[in-house]
C-alpha positions, 0 to 999 in steps of 0.5 A: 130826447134819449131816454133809452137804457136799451140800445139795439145795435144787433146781436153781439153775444155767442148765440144767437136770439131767436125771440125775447119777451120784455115786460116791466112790473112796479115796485109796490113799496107796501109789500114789497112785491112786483107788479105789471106796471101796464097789465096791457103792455109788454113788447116782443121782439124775434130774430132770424139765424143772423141775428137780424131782427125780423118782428116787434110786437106787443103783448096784451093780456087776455084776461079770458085766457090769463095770458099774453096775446102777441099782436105784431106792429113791425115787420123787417125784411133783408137782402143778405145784411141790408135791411131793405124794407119794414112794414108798420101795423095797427096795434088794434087791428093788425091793419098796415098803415106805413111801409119803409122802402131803402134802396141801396147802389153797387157800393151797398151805400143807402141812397134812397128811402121812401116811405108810403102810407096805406089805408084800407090795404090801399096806398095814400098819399097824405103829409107827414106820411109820405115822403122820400130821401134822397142820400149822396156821400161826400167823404165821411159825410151823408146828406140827406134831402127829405120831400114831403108830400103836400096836400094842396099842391099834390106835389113832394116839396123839399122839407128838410136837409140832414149832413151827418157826418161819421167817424173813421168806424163809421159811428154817427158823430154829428148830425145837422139838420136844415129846413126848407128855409136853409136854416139850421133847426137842429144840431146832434152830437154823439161821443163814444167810448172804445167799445163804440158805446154811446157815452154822451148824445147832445141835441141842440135844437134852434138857440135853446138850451143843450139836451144832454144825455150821458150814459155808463155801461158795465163790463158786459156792454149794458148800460148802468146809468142815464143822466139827462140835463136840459137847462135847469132840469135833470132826470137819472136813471139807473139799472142793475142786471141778472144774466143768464149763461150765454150774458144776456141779461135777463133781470134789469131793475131800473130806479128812475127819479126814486121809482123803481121798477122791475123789467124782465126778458124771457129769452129763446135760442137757436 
């Protein structure tokens, strides 16, 4: 489900990110302050000149030291503007468990991922952790086949299909995805605006219910409000920004089911 009211689709403002800090504090009613919502948690994110994104992290408060301490749980890396591999790490240990490989043909089209899991510096093989894709392209459509690994017969079995079909701006417009049964398990929709913002994402998953979210964006490109219904149950979320001089917001209140909260982004250019 797509509860996100911050959608990283790169960089689109005139300079260039080189680390943010978001943390978010709670409302406390009573005086009228902020507070840390997790005195554990905040995240970081650093980019390089391209504005690609280069680490996510988390930020865990030291209480000897009475600051954030970084601790790195992904890593990207790039040939020019592909992203050919990321690495994943342990939050407590810093150890890598998982790394993403995408291999790309002439046209620069992904035609193949695969994804590895490691323990003790060492790769595994283990189901759920290691797989591959395989992608060809049919016009405006991508199908994907995914083999798991399977622990007892030592073999990649075919686990699912996914058809994802794209518009004239190459914007995801549906994705269908198919067991190994050849059965349809899930159907996905995205429609959007003229700035190519998502405004309403449905996920159909078997015979139930429509998940639908729909979002609203402000002149700047940030989305304001969430609506989110699955059958009889609705959740709304709404935002309010500050920004700085080159507007990026660097205040958002956020009010979720009548619970407001506080998250801040502590920015650093080139």
């Amino acid at each position: 489900m797509i509860l996100l009211l911050q959608i990283y689709k790169g960089q689109d403002k005139k300079r260039t990110i080189k680390s943010e800090e978001i943390i978010s504090y709670e409302f406390n009613r009573n005086n009228k302050l902020f507070k840390r919502r997790d005195i554990n948690y905040g995240e970081f994110s650093t980019f390089n000149h391209k504005g690609q994104l280069q680490e996510k992290g988390v930020l865990i408060w030291d209480y000897s030291t009475q600051k954030d301490e970084r601790r790195i749980i992904e890593r990207y890396h790039y040939k020019d503007t592909l992203l050919v591999g990321m690495e994943k790490f342990r939050e407590s240990s810093g150890e890598k468990y998982q790394e993403m490989e995408n291999q790309f043909n002439e046209a620069h089209k992904l035609e193949k991922k695969i994804v590895r899991s490691f323990e003790n510096g060492k790769e595994v093989f283990k189901k759920n952790s290691s797989l591959y894709m395989n992608i060809e392209y049919d016009n405006n459509s991508q199908i994907g086949k995914m083999y798991e690994y399977d622990e007892d017969t030592k073999e990649f079995k075919l686990a699912e299909t996914s058809i994802s079909t794209f518009d004239n701006k190459q914007n995801l417009k549906e994705k269908k995805i198919i067991d190994s049964d050849n059965k349809v398990f899930e159907i996905k929709t995205f429609e959007y605006n003229k700035n190519e913002k998502v405004i309403k994402y449905t996920s159909t998953i078997s015979q139930a219910n429509p998940n639908i979210t729909y979002y609203s964006y402000n002149s700047n490109n940030d989305p304001i409000k969430l609506t989110n219904t699955f059958g009889n149950n609705k959740i709304e979320i709404t935002c309010s920004y500050k920004y700085d001089d080159n507007s990026n917001w660097i205040e958002k209140t956020q009010c979720t089911d009548g619970e407001e909260y506080l998250v801040t982004r502590k920015i650093e250019y080139y």
